[in-house]
C-alpha distance (Angstrom), angle and dihedral (degrees) to the residues before:
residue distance angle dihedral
X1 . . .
X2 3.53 . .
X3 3.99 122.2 .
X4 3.49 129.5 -98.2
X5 4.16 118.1 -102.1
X6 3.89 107.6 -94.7
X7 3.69 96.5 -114.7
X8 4.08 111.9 -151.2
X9 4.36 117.0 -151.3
X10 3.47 115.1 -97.3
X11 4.37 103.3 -73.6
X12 3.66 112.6 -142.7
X13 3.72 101.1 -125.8
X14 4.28 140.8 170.9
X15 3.66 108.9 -114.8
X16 4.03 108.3 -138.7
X17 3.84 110.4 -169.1
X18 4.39 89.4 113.8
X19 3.48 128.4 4.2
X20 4.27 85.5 -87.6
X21 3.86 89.0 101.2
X22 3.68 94.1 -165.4
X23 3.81 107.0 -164.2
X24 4.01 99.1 -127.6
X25 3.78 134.2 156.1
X26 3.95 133.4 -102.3
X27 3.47 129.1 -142.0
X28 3.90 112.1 -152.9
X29 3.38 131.0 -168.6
X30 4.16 117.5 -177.9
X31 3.72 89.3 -13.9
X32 3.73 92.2 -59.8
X33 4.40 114.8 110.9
X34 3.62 103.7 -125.8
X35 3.81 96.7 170.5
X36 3.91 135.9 32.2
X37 3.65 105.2 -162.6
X38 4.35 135.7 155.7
X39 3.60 124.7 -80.6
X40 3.74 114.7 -101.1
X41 3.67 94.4 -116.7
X42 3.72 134.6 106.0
X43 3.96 109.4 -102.0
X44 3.76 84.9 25.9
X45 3.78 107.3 52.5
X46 3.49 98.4 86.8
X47 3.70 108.5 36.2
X48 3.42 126.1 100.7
X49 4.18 134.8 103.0
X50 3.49 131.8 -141.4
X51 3.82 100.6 -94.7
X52 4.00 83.1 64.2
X53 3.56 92.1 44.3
X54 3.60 99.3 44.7
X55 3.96 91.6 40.1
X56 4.24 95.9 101.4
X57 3.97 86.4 61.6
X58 3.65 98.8 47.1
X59 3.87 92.9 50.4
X60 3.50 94.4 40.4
X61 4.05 92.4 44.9
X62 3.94 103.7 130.5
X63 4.14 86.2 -134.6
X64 3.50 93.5 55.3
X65 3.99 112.2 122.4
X66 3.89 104.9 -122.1
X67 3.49 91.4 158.6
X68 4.62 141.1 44.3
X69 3.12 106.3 -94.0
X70 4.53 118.2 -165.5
X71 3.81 123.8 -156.4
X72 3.48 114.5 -110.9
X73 3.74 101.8 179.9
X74 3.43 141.1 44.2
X75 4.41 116.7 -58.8
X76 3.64 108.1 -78.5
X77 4.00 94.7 13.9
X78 4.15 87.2 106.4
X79 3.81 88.7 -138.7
X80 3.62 106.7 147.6
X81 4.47 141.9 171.4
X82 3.89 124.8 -166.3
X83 3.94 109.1 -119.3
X84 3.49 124.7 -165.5
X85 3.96 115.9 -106.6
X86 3.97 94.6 -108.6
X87 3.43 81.7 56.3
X88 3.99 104.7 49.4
X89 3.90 89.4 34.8
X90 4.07 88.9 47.5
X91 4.07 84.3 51.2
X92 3.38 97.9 49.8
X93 3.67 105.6 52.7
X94 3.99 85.8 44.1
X95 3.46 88.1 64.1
X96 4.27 99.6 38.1
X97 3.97 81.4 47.3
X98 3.94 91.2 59.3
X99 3.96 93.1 41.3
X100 4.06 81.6 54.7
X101 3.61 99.2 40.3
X102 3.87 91.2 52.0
X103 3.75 105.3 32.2
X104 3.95 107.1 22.2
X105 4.07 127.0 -104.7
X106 3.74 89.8 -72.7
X107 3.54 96.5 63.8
X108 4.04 85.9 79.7
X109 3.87 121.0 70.2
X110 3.82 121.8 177.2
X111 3.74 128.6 -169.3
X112 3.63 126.3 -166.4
X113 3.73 138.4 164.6
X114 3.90 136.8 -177.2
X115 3.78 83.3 -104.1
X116 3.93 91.9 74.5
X117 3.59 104.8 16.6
X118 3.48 108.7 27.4
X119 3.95 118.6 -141.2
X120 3.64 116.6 -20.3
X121 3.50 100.1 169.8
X122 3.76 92.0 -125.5
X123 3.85 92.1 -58.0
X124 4.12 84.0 129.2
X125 3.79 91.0 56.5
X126 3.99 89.6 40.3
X127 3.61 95.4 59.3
X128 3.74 98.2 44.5
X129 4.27 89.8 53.6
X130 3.70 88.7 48.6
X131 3.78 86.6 52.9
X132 4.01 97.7 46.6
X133 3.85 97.6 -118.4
X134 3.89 115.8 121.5
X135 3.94 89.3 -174.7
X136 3.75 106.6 117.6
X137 4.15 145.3 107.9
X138 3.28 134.5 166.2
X139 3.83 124.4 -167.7
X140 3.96 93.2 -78.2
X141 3.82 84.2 88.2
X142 3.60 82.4 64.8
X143 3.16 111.2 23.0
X144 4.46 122.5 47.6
X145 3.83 95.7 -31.3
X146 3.75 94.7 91.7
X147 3.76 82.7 42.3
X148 4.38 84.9 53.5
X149 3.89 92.3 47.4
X150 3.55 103.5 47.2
X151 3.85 90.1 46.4
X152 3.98 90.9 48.0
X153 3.87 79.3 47.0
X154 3.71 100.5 56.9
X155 4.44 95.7 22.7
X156 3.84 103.6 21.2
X157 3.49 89.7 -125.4
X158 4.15 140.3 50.2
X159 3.60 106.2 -98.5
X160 4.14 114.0 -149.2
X161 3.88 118.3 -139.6
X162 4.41 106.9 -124.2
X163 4.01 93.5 -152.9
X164 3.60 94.7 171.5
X165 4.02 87.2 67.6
X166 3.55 101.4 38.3
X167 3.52 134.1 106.0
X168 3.50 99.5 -161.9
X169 3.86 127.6 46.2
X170 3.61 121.8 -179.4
X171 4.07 126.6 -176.7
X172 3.26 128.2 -159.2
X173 3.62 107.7 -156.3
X174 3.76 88.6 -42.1
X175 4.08 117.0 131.3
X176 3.57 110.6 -173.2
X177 3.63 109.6 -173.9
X178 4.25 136.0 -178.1
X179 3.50 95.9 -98.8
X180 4.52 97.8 33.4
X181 3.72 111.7 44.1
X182 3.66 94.1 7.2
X183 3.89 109.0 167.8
X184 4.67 78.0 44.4
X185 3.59 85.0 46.4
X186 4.21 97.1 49.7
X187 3.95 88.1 38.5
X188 3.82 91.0 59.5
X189 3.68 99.1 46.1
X190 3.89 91.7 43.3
X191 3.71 89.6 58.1
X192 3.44 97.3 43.8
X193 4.18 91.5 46.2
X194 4.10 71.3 61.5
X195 3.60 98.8 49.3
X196 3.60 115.1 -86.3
X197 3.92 131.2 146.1
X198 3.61 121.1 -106.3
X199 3.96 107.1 -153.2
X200 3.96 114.8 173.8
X201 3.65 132.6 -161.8
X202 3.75 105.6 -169.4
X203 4.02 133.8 125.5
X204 4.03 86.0 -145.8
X205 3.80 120.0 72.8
X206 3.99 87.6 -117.7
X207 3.85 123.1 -171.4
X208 4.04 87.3 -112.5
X209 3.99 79.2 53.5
X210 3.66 87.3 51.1
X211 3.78 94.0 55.1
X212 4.04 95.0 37.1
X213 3.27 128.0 120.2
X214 3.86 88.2 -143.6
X215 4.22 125.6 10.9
X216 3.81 112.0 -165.4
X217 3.30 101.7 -171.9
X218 3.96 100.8 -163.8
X219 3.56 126.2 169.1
X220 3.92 121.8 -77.7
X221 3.64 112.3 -93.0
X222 3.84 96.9 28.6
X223 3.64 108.5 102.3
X224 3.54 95.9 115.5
X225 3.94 97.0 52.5
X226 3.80 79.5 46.5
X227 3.73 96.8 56.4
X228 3.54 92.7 39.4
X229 3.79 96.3 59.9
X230 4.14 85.3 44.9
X231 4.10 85.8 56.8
X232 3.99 84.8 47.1
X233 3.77 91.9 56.6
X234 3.64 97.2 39.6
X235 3.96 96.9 48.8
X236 4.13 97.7 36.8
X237 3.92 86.8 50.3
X238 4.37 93.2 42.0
X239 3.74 91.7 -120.8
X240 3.63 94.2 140.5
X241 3.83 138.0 92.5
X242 4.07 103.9 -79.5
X243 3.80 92.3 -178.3
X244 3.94 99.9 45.3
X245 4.09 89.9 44.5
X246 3.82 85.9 55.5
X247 4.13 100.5 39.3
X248 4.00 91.1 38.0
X249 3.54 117.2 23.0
X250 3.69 140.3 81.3
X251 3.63 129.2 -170.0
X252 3.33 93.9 25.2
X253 3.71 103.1 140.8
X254 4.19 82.9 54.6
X255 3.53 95.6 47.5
X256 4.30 94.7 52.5
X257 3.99 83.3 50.5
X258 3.48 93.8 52.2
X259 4.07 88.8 49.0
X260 3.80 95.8 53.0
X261 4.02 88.0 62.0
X262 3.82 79.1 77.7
X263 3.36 105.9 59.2
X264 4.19 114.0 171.1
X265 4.00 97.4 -100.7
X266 4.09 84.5 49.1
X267 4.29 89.9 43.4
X268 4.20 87.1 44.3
X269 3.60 92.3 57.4
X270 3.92 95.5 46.6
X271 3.72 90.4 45.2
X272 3.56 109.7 34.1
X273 3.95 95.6 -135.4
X274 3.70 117.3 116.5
X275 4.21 115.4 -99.8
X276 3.78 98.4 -121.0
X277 3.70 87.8 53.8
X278 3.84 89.8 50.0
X279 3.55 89.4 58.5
X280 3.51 98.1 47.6
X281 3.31 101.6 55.3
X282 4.29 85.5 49.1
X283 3.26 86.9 53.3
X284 4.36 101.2 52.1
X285 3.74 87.0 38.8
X286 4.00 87.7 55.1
X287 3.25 96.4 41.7
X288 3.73 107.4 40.3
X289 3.79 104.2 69.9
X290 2.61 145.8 -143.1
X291 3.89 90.9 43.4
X292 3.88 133.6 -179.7
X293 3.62 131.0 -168.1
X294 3.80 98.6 -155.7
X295 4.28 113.6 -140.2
X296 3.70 115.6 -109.2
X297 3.88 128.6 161.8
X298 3.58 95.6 -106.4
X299 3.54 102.3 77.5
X300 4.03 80.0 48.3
X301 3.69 97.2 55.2
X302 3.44 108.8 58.5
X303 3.81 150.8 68.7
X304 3.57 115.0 -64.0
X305 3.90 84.5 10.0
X306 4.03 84.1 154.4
X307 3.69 107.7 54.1
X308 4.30 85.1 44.0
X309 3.49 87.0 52.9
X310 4.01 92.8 47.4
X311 3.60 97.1 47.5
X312 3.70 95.7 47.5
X313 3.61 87.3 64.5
X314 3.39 90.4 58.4
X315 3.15 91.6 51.8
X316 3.21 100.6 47.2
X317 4.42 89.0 47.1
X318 3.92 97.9 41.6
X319 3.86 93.8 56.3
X320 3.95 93.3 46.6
X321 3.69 95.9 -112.2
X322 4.09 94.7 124.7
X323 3.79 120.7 94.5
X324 3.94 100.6 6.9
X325 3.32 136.9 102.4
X326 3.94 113.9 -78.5
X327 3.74 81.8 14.8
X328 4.26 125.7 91.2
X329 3.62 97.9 -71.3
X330 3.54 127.1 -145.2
X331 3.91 91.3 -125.8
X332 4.30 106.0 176.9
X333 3.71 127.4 -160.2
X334 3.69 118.1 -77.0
X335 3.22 104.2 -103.3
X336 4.29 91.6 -121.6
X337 3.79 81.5 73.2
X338 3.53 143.8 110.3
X339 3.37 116.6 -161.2
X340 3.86 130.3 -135.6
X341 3.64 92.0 -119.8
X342 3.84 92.7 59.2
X343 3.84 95.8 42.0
X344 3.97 81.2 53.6
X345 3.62 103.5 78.0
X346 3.71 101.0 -150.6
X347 3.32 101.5 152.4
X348 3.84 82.5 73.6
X349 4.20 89.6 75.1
X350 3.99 120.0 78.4
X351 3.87 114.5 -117.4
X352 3.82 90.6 -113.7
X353 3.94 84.4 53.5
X354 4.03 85.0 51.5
């Protein structure tokens, strides 16, 4: 009779298919994780997506490459031998050295993202600076890294949105849902169980628009004219912070002129979303505080993606919603941590190669 499986408990684990990290549990049987599954604990009992789920049979797919493999044959002739990793790593920086020797560190470019490498901790970035080549992305240029530099523009640091403690959420064109965005998704039900507004900015009829206490559905690309009618409201009816605009502002005066060129019947038009609506979403969102207007790609990914991003953090500052809690918090590193940015090396490049 053969023995049973030696069946582990349940480990407590980080699931890293995005950059979500869900904290979810593992089932192991004879060292081998046979079942992702939630964490038997209140918020997290119900959180997980299907890249977690699913994440036992993609590791344990019988065509998954566990191993360097070297062509033997011609391109396209799918003939194939497993070499050790001394020997694939020993190949490939024989060949990189000859691309640098003949045509100079710049000739190589890399990109990367946490979509096809997962974190490296700027390890990517490290090795290019050591080699002289300034010729990489990754999809931060796309995809929250304009979203990082304008904020360190206007706060001088990346403020984080604390959902779970706000009572006001708003979502421009973001749709977290239970099985995309899950921990988002649980966050903004949670605080709405406790009374929180839902407002949503989203051409579709989403399922956050479905549970919102307002849906705007503007046009796509509009979030700016949006957010500069919601500054109109909010400075023409005095609903902003008097005291932080005078202790940590300049060019105020300036900035309020430059609102009231968007008055609501000029923001309507842009938008397609009816002016009394406009103003009643600027007015819950100013006067349901703390407030958070949680980061999505969206806002990123579109046309006049900066100036959106820009004036949101206006908003977000002139109607005391920045560095409080249920606010964007100015959350640092721990200080145990390295950060990418020093791992990076770039004071190794030149300026001109900057």
């Amino acid at each position: 009779m053969s023995q049973p499986a030696k069946t582990d408990a349940l480990k407590s684990v980080v699931c890293m298919s995005c950059d979500g990290f869900c904290p979810v549990a593992a089932k192991v049987e004879d060292g081998r994780v046979i079942k992702v599954t939630t964490r038997e604990h209140p918020f997290f009992h119900d959180v997980i997506c299907m890249k977690g789920a699913f994440a036992p049979k993609s590791f344990a797919h019988p065509d998954r490459l566990m191993h360097p493999l070297k062509r033997t044959g011609g391109r396209g002739e799918g003939s194939w031998a497993q070499v050790s990793w001394d020997e694939a790593l020993d190949d490939i920086a024989a060949r990189l050295q000859k691309v640098v020797e003949r045509y100079g560190p710049e000739a190589f470019a890399v990109t990367s993202s946490n979509a096809n490498i997962g974190l490296d901790n700027g390890l990517t970035r490290r090795f290019m600076n050591l080699l002289g080549s300034p010729n990489y992305t990754s999809g931060v240029a796309y995809c929250m890294g304009n979203t990082a530099a304008v904020n360190r523009m206007v706060y001088g640091w990346y403020p984080r949105g604390d959902i779970l403690n706000s009572k006001c959420i708003v979502l421009f064109g973001h749709d977290p849902r239970r099985h995309s965005w899950t921990l988002e998704y649980k966050s903004i039900r949670t605080a709405q169980a406790g009374g929180a507004k839902l407002i949503v900015l989203d051409p579709r009829r989403s399922g956050n628009a479905e549970a919102a206490d307002l849906w705007l559905p503007l046009r796509a690309g509009t979030d700016a004219a949006m957010t500069l009618g919601w500054l109109n409201v909010i400075l023409e009816e005095g609903l902003y912070d008097k005291d932080f605009v005078r202790d940590w502002t300049s060019g105020f005066d300036a900035f309020a002129a430059r609102v009231r060129g968007y008055p609501l019947s000029r923001v309507a038009e842009i938008t397609g979303v009816d002016a009394e609506l406009i103003a009643q979403a600027a007015r819950m969102y100013a006067s349901n505080g703390p407030a958070v207007i949680p980061w999505s790609p969206i806002t990123d990914q579109q046309a006049s993606s900066t100036s959106a991003i820009r004036l949101q953090c206006y908003l977000r500052a002139l109607t005391g919603n920045i560095d409080v809690k249920g606010g964007e918090m100015m959350v640092g590193f721990n200080p145990g941590i390295r950060s990418d940015s020093e791992i990076e090396l770039h004071e190794l490049l030149p300026e001109a190669q900057k």
